[in-house]
Legacy VTK file of the C-alpha trace (Angstrom):
# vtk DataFile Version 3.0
C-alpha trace
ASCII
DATASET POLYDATA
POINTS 198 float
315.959 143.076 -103.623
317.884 141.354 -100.910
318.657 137.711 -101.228
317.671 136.778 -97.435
316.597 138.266 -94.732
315.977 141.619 -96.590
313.320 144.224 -95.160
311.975 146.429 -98.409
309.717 149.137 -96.743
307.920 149.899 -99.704
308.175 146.952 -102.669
310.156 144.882 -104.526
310.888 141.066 -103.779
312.726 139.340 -101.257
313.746 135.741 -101.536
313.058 134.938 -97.640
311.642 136.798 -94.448
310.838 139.635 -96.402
308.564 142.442 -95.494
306.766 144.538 -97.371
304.632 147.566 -95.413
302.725 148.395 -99.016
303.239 145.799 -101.693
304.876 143.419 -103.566
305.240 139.889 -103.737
307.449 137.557 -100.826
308.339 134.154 -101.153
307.497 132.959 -98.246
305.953 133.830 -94.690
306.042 137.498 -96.581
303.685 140.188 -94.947
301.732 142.551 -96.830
299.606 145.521 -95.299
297.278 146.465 -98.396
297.627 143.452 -101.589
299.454 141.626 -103.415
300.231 137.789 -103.162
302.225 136.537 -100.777
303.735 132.556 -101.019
302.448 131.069 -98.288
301.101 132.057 -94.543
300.872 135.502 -96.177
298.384 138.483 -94.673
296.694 140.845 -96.746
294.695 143.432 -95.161
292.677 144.636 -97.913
292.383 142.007 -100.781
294.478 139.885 -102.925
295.521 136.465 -103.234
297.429 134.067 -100.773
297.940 130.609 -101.195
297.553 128.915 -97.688
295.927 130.855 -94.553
295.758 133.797 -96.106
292.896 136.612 -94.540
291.433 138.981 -96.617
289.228 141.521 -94.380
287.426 142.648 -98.149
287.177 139.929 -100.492
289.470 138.249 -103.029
290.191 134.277 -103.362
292.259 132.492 -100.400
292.812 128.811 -101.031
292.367 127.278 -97.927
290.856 128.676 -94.476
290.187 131.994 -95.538
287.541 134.374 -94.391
286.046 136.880 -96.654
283.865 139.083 -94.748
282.179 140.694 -97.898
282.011 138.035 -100.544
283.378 136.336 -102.791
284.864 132.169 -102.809
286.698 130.441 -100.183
287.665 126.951 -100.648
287.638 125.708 -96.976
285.595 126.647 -94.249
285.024 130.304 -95.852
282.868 132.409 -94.097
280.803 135.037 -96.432
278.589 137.471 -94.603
277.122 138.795 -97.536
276.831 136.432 -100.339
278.870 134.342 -102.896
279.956 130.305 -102.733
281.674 128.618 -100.067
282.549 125.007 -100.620
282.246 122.963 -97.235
280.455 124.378 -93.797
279.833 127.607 -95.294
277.682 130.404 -93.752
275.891 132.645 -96.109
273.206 134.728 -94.314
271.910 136.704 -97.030
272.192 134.295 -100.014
273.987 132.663 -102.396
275.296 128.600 -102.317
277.141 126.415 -99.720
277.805 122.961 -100.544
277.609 121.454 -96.870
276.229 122.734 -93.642
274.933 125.812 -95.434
272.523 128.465 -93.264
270.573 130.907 -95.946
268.330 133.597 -93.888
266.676 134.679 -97.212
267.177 131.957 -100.304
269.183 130.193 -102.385
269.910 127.121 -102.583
271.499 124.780 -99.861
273.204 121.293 -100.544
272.582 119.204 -97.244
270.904 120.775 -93.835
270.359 123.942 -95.162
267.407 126.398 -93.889
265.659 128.874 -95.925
263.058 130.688 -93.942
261.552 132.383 -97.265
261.712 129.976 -100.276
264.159 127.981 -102.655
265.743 124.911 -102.700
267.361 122.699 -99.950
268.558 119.144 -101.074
268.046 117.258 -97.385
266.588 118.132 -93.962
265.539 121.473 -95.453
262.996 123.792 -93.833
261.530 126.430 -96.306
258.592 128.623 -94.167
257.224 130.067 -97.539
257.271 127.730 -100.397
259.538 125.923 -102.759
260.906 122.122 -102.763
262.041 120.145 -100.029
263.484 116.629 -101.161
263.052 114.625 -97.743
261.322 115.659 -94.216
260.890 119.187 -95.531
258.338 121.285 -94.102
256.185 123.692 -96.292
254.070 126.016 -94.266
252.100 127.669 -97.542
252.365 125.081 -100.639
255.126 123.710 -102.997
256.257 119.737 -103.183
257.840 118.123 -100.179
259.267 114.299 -100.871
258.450 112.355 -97.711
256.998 113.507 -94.652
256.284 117.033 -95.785
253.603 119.418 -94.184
251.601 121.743 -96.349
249.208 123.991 -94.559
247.291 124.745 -97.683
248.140 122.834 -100.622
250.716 121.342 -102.930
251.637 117.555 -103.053
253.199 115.676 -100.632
254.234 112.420 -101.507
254.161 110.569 -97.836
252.287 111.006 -94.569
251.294 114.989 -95.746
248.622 116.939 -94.426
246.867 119.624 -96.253
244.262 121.408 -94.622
242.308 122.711 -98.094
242.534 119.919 -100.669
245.305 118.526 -103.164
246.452 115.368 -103.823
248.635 113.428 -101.092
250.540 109.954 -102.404
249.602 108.062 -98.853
247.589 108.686 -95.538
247.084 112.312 -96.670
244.255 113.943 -95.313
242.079 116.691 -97.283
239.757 118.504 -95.226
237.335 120.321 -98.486
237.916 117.588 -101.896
240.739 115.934 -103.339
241.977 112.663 -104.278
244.303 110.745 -101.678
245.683 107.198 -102.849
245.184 105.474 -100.182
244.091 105.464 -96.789
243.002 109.262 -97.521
240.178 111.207 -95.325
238.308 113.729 -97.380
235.798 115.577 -95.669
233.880 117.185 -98.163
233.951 115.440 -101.260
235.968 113.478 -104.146
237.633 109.833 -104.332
240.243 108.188 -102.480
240.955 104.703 -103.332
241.039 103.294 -100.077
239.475 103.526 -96.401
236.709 106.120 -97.168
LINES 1 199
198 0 1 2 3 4 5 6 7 8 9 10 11 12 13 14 15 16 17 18 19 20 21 22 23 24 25 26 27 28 29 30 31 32 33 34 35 36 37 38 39 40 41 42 43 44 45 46 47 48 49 50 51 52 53 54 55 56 57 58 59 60 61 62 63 64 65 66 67 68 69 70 71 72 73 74 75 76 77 78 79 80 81 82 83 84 85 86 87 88 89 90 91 92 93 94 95 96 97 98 99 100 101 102 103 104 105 106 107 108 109 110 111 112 113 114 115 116 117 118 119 120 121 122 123 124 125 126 127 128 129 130 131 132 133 134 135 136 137 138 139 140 141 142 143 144 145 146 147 148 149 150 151 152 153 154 155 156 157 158 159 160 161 162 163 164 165 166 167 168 169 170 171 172 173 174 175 176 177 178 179 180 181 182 183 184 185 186 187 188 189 190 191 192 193 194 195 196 197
């Protein structure tokens, strides 16, 4: 241990512009080239923990603007090509949960603007090609439950302005091509009962 300005090629701790080629722990802008935790503005090649701009090429925990290329959590603007949770603007392109912004290519779940192109859950704005539940202007190409403004080629409920081209039940202007019940304003080709403008 040097008090400042000490190099350690191997370990140990040094109080200020320390380096450390394998490991150890440095109090501040400390490099490390496989682990460890460094203080602050700290690189760790492998994995490991840094507090503030820290990158870890594996996976780990960094606090703030860290990209994980494997998985694991990020706090800030993480970036996880594989899966795990992301807090804000996080990209997740297998699966897994992103609070904001979130892009799923397979599932999951997505809190705001978030596209699934096979199923699950998207809170806002979602698209889900498959099935699931859409909570506003979703669209629904083979059934589930869309809000408002959702489009269900063959059947499910849609509680606004929904089309379904086999029969269901739409809350409003929903139009059922073979039986049904629509509330009002419905067209039903076939048969059954809407309440209003048959």
């Amino acid at each position: 241990m040097s008090g400042r300005d000490g190099y350690c090629s191997v370990g140990g701790l040094s109080c200020r512009d320390g380096y450390s080629t394998v490991g150890g722990m440095s109090g501040c802008d400390g490099y490390c080239t496989v682990g460890g935790m460094s203080g602050r503005d700290g690189y760790c090649k492998v994995g490991g923990m840094s507090r503030r701009d820290g990158y870890c090429k594996v996976g780990g925990m960094s606090g703030r603007d860290g990209y994980c290329t494997v998985g694991g959590m990020s706090g800030h603007d993480g970036y996880c090509t594989v899966g795990g949770m992301s807090s804000c603007y996080g990209y997740c392109t297998v699966g897994g949960m992103s609070g904001r912004d979130g892009y799923c290519a397979v599932g999951g779940m997505s809190g705001r603007d978030g596209y699934c192109p096979v199923g699950g859950m998207s809170d806002r704005d979602g698209y889900c090609t498959l099935g699931g539940m859409s909570d506003r202007d979703g669209y629904c190409t083979v059934g589930g439950m869309s809000g408002c403004d959702g489009y269900c080629t063959v059947g499910g409920m849609s509680g606004c302005e929904g089309y379904c081209t086999l029969g269901d039940m739409s809350g409003l202007d929903g139009c059922c091509t073979v039986g049904g019940m629509s509330g009002r304003g419905g067209y039903c080709t076939v048969g059954g009962m809407s309440g209003r403008d048959r």
